[in-house]
N, C-alpha and C positions, 0 to 999 in steps of 0.2 A: 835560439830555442828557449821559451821559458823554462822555467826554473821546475816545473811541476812535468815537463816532458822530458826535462833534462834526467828527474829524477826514475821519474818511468821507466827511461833508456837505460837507466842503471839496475832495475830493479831489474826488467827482461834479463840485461845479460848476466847477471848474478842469478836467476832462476835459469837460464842456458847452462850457465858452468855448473852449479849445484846439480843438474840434472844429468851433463856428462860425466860428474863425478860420480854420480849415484848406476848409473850404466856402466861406467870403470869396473867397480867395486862387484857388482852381479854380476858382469861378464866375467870376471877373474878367475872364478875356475873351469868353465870352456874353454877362455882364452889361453892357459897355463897347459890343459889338456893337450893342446894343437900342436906346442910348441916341443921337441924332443928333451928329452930329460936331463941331456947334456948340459941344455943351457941353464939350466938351475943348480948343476952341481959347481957350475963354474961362474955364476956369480952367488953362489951360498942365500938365491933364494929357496932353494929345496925343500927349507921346514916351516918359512914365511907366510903369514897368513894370507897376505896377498902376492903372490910371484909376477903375473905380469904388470901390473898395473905401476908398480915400481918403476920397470922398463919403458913403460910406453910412456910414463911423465917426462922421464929421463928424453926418451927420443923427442918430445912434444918441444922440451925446451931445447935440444938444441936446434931443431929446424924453427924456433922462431930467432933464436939466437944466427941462424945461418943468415934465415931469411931478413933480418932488423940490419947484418951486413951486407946483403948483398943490395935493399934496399938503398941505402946509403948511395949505391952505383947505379942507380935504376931511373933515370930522368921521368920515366912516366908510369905510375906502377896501375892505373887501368889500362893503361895500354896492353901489357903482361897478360892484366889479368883476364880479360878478354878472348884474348888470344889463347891463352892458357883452358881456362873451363872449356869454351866454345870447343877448342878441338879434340879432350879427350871424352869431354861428352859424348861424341860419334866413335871412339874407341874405347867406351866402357869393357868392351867384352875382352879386354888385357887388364887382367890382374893377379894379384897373387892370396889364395884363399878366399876369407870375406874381402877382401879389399879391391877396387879396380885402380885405374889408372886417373879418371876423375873421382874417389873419393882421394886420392894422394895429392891429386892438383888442388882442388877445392878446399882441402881443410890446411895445408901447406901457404895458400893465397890468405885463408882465412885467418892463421898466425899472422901472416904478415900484416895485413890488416891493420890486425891486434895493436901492431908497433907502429905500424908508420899514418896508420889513418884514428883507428877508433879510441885512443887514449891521446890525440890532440886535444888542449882543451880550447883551443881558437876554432875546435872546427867542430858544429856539433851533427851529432850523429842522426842521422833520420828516422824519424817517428812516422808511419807512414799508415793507413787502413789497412793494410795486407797485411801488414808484423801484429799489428797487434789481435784481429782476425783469427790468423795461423796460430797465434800464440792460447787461443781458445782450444784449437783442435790438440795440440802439445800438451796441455793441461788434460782433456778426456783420455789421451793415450798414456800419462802419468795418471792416474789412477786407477788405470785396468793392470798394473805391477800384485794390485792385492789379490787379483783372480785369474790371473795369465802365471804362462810357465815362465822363468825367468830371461832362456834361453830365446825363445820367442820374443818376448816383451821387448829384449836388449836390440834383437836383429831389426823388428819393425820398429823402433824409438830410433834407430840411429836413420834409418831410410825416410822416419820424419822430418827428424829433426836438422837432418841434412836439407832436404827438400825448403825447409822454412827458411833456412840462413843462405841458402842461395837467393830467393828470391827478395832476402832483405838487404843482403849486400850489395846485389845489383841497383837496388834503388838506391841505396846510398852514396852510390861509385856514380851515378847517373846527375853531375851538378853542370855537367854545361854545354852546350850544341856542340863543339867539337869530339866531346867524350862519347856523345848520343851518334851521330855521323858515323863515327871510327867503330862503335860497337857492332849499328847494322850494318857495315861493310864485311865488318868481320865475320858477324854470324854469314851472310850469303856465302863469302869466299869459302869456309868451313865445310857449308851443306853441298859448294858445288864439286868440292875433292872428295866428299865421301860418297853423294852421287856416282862420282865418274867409277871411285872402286866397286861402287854397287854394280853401275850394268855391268861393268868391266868382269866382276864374282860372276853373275848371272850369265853373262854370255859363253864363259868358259865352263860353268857347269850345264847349259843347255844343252850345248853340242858335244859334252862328254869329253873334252881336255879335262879339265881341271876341275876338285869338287873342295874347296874351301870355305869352312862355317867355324862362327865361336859358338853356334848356339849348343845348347845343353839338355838332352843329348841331340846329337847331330841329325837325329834320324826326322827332328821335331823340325827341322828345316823345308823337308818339302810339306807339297801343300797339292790338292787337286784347285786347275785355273781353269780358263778356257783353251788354254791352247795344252792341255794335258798334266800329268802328274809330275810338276817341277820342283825344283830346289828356289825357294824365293831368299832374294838377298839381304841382307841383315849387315855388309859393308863390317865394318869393325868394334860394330855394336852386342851385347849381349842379348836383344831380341830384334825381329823385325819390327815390327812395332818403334822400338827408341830410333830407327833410323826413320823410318819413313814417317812421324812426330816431326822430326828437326828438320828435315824436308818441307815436310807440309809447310810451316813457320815461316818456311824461308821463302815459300813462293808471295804473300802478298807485297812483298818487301824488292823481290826482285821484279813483279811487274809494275809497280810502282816505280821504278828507276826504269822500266823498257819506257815506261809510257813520258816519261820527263823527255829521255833522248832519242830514241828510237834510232837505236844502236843495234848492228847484225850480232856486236857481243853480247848484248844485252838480251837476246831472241835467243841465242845458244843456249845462255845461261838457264835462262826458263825450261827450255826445252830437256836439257840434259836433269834440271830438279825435278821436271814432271814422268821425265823417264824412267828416273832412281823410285822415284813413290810407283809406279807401276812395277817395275819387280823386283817390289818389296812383296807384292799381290797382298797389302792391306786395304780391304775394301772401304773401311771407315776413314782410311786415309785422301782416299779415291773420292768419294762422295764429298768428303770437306774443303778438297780441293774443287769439286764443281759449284758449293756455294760461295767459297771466295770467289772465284770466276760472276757468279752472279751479284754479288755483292760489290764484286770493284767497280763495274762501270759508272754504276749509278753515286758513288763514292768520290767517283774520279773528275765524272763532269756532270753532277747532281741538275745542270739546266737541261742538261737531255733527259731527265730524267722518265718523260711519258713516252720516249721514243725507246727507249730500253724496254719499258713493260710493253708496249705492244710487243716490240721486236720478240719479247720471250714468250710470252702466251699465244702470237703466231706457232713459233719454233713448238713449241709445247701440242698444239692442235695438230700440227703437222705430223709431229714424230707420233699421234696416236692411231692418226689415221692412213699413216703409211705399215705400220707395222714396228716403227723404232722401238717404241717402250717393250714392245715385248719381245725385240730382240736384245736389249739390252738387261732389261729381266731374266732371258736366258741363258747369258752370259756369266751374271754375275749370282742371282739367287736361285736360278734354274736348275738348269741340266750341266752346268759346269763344278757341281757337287762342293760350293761353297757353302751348299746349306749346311753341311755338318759339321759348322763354325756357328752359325747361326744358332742350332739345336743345342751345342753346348753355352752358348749365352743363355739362352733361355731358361737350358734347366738349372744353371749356376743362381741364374734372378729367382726363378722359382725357390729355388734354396733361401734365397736370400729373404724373401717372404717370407717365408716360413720361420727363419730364424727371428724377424723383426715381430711376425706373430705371438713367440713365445713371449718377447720382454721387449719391446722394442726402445727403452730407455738405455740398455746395455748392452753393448755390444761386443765380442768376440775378443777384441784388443786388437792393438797393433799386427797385422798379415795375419790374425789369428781364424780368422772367417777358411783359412785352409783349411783347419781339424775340425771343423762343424762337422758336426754328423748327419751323414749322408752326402759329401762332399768326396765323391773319391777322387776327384779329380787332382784334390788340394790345390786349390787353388783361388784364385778372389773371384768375387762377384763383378763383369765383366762391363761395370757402368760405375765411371766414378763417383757421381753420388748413390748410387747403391752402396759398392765398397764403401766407401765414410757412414754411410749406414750401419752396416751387418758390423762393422768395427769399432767404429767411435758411439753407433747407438747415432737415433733420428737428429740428436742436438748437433753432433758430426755433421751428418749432412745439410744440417738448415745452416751451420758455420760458414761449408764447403758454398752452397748456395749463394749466403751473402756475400762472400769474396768475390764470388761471379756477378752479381748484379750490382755489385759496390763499383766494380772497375768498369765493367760495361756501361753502366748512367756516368760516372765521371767522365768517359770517353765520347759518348754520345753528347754529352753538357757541351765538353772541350773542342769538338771536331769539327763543328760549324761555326765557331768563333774566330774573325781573325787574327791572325799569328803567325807569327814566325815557325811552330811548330806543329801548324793544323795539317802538314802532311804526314809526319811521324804518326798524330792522333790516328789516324783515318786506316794507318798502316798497323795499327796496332790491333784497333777495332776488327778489321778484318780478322785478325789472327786469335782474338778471343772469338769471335764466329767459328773460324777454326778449330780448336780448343773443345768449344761447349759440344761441337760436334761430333767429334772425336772422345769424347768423353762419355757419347752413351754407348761405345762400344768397345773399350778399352780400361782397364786398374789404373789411369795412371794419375791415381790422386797422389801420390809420392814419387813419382818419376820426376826428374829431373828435368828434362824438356819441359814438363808441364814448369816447372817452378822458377825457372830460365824464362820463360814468356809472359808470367806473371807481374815478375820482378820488371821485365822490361817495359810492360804495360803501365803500371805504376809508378814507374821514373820518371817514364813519357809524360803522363799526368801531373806528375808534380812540379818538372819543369816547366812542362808549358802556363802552368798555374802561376811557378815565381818568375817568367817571364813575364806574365800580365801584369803581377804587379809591380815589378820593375816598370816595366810600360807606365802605369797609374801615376805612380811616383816620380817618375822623370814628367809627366803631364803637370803635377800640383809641381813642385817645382821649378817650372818655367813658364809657370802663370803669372801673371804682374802682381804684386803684393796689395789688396784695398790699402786706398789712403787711411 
């Protein structure tokens, strides 16, 4: 790393901690509030100007003090770590208070980190288009502090700022084909246990045994589908939505490995992820998954390429004039009373104009777009660059934008080049299709999924980039030397 990224890298995370310090400090009398009064009297923080913040440095150090030992014992710590986000990702909806069960995993890996990767100085840290990108949209959300409440400001700064350091740790955990391998193996295995709880949720609430949800409140669980007013599953996530995201993700990945071996486990696997996304009954999930479907053949074996478009624009003529499209129209935006999901997108975007109308250079702040007025819904604008809009203000969204077209052209440059890693590219690309898709009908500019795919997309790219030049250089090297 030069010396000028070196110093960069230092400057980021000195503006990271400076910032969680500054969120300490404003959260400390919410956070003091929550906690019962006993524990103040019994550590003699009671008349302290700051009572938690004490406590929680206190806990900070010793869980990297835990974690710097157990490290010590840990042969491969992306291994862990992998294994670790990937699964409570799909069990956010376990937590206690603000906290889940991936922010405990996440910032607990993220100490560890701290001690066993990011203050090596043989090993330098990654500087990457994404970090520094997200690190624009972190800055717009730190200076809405002067015109946001603080209690707010703290809740959506930490759900950013969370979001940024996952997706920059994963590219920096992301240095070698086997670390890349063991990761997507892990995210499928992941998506295909939380799958199986999904139909496994769904099918015992269908038929009236058993009716198990974390969502909040419960009642937000069913939904009208086509086959009637059901409870859709959400597996051990805090919405549907987060599960059937990490589903989606998972599918171009796992047909990607049917299509290598063409394996019956390999058919299951699909089958049971495409299951889980269907009752989840997210319909933007559903549609993203039929353009990855469109999108891999011609990906997969690019010389068929003019036999795919006939074959679809046949399929396509067929299904209009048999009647398919507008059975499937009925299904899903018809008569099966999904419109009134639709209706509330609309008038949430609606909103969301109107608020850009006013000032569109400043935005709401951080999840602040809930208390807009005329918002009763409280709730965000239902298209992630809207949300980065009505929030961070137009600059938010052209940020959010470039991240997407930065990683999508790098992927697009990288995918037909060959390599060693032009399957991973192609598998990635698919999943930012995914993504962008998903995105116009879903908040999930700070969801974690989203920042978990990003991070891996950009890994993808980076590695396969310092494989080429590895490549280069092992070439100029075993060239003969001019006399």
């Amino acid at each position: 790393m030069s010396g000028a990224a070196r110093g960069l890298a230092v400057a980021a995370g000195a503006a990271v901690a400076a910032l969680a310090a500054a969120m300490l400090v404003v959260a400390d009398p919410w956070l003091s509030a929550q906690a019962p009064a006993a524990l103040w009297r019994i550590t003699r923080l009671r008349e302290a100007p700051l009572q938690a913040a004490p406590l929680i440095v206190a806990l900070l150090g010793l869980v990297v003090a835990a974690g710097l030992a157990l490290a010590a014992r840990t042969p491969r710590f992306e291994t862990a770590f992998f294994v670790l986000v990937f699964a409570t990702a799909q069990a956010n909806g376990i937590g206690v208070g603000p906290l889940d069960l991936f922010d405990l995993a996440f910032f607990g890996m993220l100490a560890l980190w701290v001690g066993v990767r990011g203050l090596d100085p043989d090993r330098p840290v990654a500087v990457s288009p994404l970090l520094l990108l997200s690190l624009l949209i972190v800055l717009f959300g730190v200076l809405h502090l002067m015109v946001q409440s603080p209690g707010r400001w703290t809740i959506g700064m930490f759900g950013l700022v969370r979001a940024v350091l996952v997706g920059f740790l994963i590219v920096d955990l992301l240095r070698t084909p086997g670390v890349l391998r063991f990761a997507l193996a892990a995210y499928i295995a992941v998506a295909v246990i939380s799958a199986a709880i999904a139909i496994v949720q769904f099918a015992l609430a269908y038929f009236g045994v058993f009716y198990f949800t974390l969502l909040v409140p419960p009642e937000s669980a069913f939904k009208p589908t086509p086959i009637g007013f059901v409870m859709r599953a959400s597996g051990l996530c805090i919405t549907a939505q987060h599960l059937s995201s990490f589903l989606l993700f998972a599918t171009p990945l796992a047909l990607w490995r049917f299509s290598e071996r063409w394996l019956l486990r390999d058919a299951v696997v699909l089958f049971v992820l495409w299951a889980g996304i269907l009752v989840s009954w997210n319909f933007g999930a559903m549609f993203a998954a039929a353009a990855i479907g469109a999108l891999f053949l011609p990906l997969r074996w690019p010389n068929l390429l003019i036999h795919f478009v006939a074959l679809g624009l046949t399929a396509l003529v067929a299904a209009y004039f048999t009647g398919l499209l507008d059975l499937i129209y009925d299904l899903s935006f018809g008569d099966a009373g999904v419109a009134k999901g639709v209706d509330q997108r609309h008038t949430l975007f609606s909103l969301g104009i109107d608020k850009l109308d006013r000032n569109p250079w400043v935005g709401e702040g951080p999840q602040g777009f809930a208390s807009f007025s005329g918002n009763f819904w409280g709730r965000p604008v239902h298209n992630a660059f809207g949300q980065a809009a009505t929030e961070y203000g137009v600059g938010g969204a052209l940020v959010l934008a470039a991240i997407i077209a930065t990683l999508v052209t790098q992927l697009i440059l990288t995918a037909f080049r060959p390599g060693p890693h032009q399957a991973a590219v192609k598998q990635m690309l698919m999943v930012m299709l995914a993504t962008v898709v998903l995105m116009q009908s879903e908040p999930n500019l700070d969801h974690g999924n989203t920042w978990l795919m990003l991070g891996l997309a950009q890994g993808v790219v980076r590695l396969a980039d310092s494989g080429d030049q590895d490549g280069e250089r092992h070439q100029r090297d075993s060239e003969p030397a001019e006399a």
